[in-house]
C-alpha positions in Angstrom: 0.0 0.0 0.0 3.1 2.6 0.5 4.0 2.1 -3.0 0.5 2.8 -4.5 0.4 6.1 -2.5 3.8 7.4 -3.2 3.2 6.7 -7.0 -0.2 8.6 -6.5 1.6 11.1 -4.8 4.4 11.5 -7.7 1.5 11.2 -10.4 -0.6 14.1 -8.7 2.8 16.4 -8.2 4.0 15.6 -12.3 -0.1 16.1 -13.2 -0.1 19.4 -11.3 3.2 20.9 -12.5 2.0 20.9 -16.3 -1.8 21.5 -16.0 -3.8 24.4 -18.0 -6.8 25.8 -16.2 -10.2 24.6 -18.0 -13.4 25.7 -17.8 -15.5 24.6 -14.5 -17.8 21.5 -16.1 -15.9 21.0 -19.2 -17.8 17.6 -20.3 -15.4 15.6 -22.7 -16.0 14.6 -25.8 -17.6 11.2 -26.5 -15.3 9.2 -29.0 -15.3 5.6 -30.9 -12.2 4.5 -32.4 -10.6 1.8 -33.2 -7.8 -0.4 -30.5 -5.5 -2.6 -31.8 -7.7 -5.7 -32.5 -9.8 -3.3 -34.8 -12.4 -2.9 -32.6 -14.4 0.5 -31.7 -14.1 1.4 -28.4 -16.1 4.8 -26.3 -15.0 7.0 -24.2 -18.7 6.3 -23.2 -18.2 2.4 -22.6 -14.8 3.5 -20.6 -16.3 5.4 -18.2 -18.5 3.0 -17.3 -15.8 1.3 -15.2 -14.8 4.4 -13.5 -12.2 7.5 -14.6 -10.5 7.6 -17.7 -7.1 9.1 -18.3 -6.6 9.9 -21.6 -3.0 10.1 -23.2 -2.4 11.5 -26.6 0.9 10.3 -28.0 2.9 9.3 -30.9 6.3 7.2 -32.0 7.7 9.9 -33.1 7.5 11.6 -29.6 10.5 11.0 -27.6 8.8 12.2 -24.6 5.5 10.8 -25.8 7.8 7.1 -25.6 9.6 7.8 -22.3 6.1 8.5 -20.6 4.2 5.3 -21.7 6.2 3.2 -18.8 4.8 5.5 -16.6 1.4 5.0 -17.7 1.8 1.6 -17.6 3.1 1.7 -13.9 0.1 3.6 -13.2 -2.3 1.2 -15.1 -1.1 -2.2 -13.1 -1.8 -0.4 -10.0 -4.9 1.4 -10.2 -6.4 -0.6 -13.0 -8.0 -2.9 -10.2 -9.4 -0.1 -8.4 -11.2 1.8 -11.1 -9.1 3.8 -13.4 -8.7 3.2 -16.9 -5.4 4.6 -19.1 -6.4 5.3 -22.9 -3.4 5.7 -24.7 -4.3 7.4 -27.6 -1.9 7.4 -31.0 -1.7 10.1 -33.3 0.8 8.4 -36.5 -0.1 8.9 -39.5 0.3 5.5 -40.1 -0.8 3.0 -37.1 1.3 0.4 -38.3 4.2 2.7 -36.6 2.5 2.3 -33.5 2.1 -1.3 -34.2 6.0 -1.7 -34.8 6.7 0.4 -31.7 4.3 -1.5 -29.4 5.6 -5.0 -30.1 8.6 -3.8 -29.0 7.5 -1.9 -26.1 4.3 -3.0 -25.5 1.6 -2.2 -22.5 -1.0 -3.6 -20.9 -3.5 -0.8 -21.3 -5.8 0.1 -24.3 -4.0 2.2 -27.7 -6.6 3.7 -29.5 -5.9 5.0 -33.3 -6.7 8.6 -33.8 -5.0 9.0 -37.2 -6.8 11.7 -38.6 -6.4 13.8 -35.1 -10.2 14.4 -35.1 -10.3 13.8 -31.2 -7.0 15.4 -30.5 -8.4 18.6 -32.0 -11.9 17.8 -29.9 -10.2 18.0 -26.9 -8.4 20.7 -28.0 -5.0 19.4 -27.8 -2.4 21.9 -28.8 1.2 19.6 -28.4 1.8 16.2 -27.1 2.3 13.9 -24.7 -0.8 15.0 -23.6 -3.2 13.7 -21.0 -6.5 14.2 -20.0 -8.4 13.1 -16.8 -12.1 12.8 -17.2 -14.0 11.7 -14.4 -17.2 8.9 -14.3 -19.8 11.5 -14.7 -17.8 12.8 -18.2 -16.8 16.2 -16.5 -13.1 16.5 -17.6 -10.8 17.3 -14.3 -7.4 18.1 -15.4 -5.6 18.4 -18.7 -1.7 18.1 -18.8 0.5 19.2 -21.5 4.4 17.3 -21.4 6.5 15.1 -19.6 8.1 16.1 -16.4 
């Protein structure tokens, strides 16, 4: 139990050093796309299980790469207690994602936003990015960079 609070403790400190103001209420944007078995997944359906935190990123990224161990740190220990990681790829080309994730891979979902039609819905200005948005929708923080 130490560990999961000092990692809670180090995510809320890096989460709070690069966070924008948002507007009070901001509901997030509902998206489908598709993971890596091809299949369309919701922010909807994801929120079902609890809060989602959403991380834009791409291979050609460095910090976007040096942050996904970190997420997946996160993921494998608050995955059991409700929170859900989205890592969300913005390639071009999803097979570079593909490439890069057999060699790195994680346990939590990659979405494909190719086109950057979500990206620019949550109003994503440079990446990594990340978003938390809590059960009801309502998104609580947006972060912009690695620290």
């Amino acid at each position: 139990m130490p560990r999961a609070l000092a990692v809670l403790v180090v995510l809320t400190v890096a989460l709070l050093s690069g966070c924008r103001p948002g507007p009070a209420n901001d509901r997030a944007p509902d998206f489908r796309l598709p993971n890596l078995a091809g299949e369309q997944v919701s922010l909807r359906r994801m929120l079902q299980d609890g809060p989602v935190l959403v991380n834009f990123w791409a291979t050609w990224c460095p910090p976007c790469k040096r942050k996904l161990p970190e997420l997946e740190e996160l993921h494998r220990e608050f995955a059991g207690r409700g929170l859900t990681i989205a890592g969300i790829n913005l390639d071009a080309d999803p097979g570079d994602a593909r490439a890069f994730l057999a060699a790195q891979p994680v346990s939590f979902p990659i979405l494909f936003d190719a086109g950057g039609t979500v990206a620019a819905a949550f109003e994503v200005r440079g990446i990594p990015a990340g978003v938390l948005v809590g059960r009801d929708g309502v998104i609580l923080l947006r972060v912009v960079g690695h620290s």
